[in-house]
N, C-alpha and C positions, 0 to 999 in steps of 0.2 A: 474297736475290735471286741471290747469283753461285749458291749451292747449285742452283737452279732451272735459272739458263739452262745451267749445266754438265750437269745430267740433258737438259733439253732437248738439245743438242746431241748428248751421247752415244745418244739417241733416233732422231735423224736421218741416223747414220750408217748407209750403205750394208752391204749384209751381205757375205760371205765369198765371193768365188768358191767353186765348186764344184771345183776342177781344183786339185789335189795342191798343195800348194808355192806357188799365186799366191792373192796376195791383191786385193785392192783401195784405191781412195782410205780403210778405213780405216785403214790401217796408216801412212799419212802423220800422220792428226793423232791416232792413240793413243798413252796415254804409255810412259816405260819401263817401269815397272811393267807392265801389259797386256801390253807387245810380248812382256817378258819369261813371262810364263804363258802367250802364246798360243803362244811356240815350244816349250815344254815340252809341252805337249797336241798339236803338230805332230811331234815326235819321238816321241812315245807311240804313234801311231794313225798311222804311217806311210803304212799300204796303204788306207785309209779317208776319207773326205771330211772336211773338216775341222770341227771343234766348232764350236758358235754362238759367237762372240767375247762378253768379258763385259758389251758395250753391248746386246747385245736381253736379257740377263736382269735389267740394268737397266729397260731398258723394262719388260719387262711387270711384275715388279714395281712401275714406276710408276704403270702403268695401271691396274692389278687396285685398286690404294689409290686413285687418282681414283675410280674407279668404284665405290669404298665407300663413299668419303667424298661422292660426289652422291646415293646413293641413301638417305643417311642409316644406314647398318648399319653392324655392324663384324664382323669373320670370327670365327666360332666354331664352323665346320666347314663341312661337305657342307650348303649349301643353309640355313646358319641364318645369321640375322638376329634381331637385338637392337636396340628403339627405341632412340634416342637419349634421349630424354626422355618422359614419361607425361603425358597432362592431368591435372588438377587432379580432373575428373570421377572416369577410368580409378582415378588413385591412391585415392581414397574407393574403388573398387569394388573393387579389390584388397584396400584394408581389412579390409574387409567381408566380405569371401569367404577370406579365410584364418582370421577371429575363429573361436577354439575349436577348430579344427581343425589338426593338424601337420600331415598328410598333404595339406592342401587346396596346390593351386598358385599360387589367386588369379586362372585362368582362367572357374570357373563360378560362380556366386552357387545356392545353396539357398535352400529354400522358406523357414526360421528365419532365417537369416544378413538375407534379404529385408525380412520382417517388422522384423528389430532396426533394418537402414538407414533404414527407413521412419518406424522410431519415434524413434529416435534425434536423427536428423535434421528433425523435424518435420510429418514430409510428412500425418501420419495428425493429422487435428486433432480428431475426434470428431465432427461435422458434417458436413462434404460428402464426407470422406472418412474410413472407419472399419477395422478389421482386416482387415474382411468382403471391404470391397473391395479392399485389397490383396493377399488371398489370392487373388478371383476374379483380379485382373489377371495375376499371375505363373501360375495357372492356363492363361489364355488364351495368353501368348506363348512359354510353356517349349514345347517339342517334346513330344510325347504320349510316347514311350519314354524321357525324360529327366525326372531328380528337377534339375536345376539349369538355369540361365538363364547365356546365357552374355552380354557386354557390348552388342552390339547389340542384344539382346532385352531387356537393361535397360533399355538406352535408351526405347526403344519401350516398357515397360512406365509407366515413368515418362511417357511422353508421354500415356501413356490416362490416367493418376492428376492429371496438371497439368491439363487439362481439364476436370475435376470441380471442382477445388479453386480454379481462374480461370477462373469462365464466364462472365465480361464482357470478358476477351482471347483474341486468336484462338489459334492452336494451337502457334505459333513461338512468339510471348511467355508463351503459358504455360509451353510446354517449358521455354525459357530461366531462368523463375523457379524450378521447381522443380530444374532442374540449380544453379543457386547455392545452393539449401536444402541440397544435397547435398555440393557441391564443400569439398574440404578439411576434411573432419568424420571421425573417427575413432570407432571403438566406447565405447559409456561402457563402462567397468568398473565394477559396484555396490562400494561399499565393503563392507570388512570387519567381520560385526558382532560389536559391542563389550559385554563383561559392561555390565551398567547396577546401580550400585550405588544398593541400596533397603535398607530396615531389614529387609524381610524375607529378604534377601537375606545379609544380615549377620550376623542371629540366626541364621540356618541355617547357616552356617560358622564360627561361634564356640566351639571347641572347649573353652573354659570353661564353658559351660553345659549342656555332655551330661551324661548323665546313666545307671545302668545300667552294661549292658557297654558301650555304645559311648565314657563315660569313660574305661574302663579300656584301651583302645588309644590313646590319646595321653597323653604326657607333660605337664610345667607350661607347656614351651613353645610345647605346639600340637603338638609331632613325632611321627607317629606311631612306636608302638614294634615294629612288625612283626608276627612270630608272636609274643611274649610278650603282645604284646597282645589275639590272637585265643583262644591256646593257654592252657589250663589245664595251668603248670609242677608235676610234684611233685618235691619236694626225696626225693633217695635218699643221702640223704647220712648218716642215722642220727641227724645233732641235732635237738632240741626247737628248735621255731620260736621264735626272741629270745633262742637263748644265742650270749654272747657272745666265750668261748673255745673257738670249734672251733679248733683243728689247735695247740693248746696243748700236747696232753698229752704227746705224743714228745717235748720239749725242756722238760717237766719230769723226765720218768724218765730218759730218757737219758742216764747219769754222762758229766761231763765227761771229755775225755782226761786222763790224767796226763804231767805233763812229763818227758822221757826225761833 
């Protein structure tokens, strides 16, 4: 509270004469601090009118944030504005409209992205309401040079599809139902599909029972052996296949040294 009525009152203070050297009532109730940077900036700019004292840049500072803070935004530049918070509805259509796509914003919904909310969400029950007619609706309300719907036209697409789908309530309580089918649902993701272990499935990968050359590419373990197993090796090494003293013969003939 003091931080307040202290901005307050530095708000209220009168501004600067114009005429060299005089001030006004505020230089009675500014503090030392102040007085001391307003003579500094008076001695700088001698021959010149004197600066805005640091109570109106308080001010508007103060104001510019009230006035962000009633309109509900907060400053992120030249003319932008950021909700504060999303409904329940918007955030599903954000969802939706970014599924599958990095490059999307989450401003427009496409013709599939459409289709998925609708299924997802229940809206399409096979009955009063089918693909067919979800495709005709988003047809109707997209803009004829547009492949995307943007969040009012959602709406309104959905208002023609709740209609169908509740023809014994008028057009407000259908919307309404069909906007909570929707509210706070998120994309399925299909899972991942997973080997399914069958016997035929297992004879087929049981590297003990091949047969042929495809035996001869794996090992007792199951590993396959690479190229010796595709590759027909030949031995250029001069023994007969199954003797057992190759590289024998040099350290039978080779006399030993004699001791010096």
């Amino acid at each position: 509270m003091g931080t307040v009525e202290s901005a307050k009152r530095k708000c209220e203070r009168p501004a600067v004469s114009s005429e060299v050297g005089h001030t006004d009532d505020w230089t009675d109730t500014a503090g030392p601090h102040e007085m001391a940077e307003f003579r500094v900036q008076m001695a700088k700019h001698p021959q010149q009118s004197p600066l805005r004292p640091p109570s109106e840049h308080s001010k508007d500072r103060l104001t510019k944030r009230l006035s962000s803070d009633s309109n509900g935004t907060s400053e992120g530049g030249a003319g932008a504005a950021t909700p504060v918070e999303l409904t329940a509805l918007e955030e599903s259509f954000r969802r939706f409209a970014i599924h599958g796509d990095t490059r999307a914003t989450g401003k427009d919904l496409h013709g599939k992205n459409w289709s998925k909310l609708c299924k997802d969400c229940g809206v399409i029950d096979g009955k009063s309401i089918t693909l067919t007619d979800v495709d005709i609706v988003f047809t109707k309300v997209k803009n004829k040079s547009c492949r995307t719907i943007t969040f009012d036209q959602f709406k309104e697409a959905l208002g023609e599809l709740a209609t169908k789908r509740f023809k014994e309530k008028t057009g407000e309580e259908a919307a309404e139902e069909v906007f909570k089918m929707v509210e706070g649902k998120s994309p399925i993701i299909s899972g991942v599909t997973r080997a399914v272990a069958s016997p035929t499935v297992s004879r087929l990968t049981d590297t003990t029972k091949f047969t042929g050359s495809h035996k001869e590419r794996f090992d007792k373990t199951g590993r396959g052996k690479g190229k010796a197993g595709r590759v027909e090796l030949v031995d250029t090494s001069g023994y007969v296949s199954g003797y057992k003293h190759a590289g024998s013969y040099e350290k039978k003939v080779k006399p030993t040294p004699k001791p010096m």
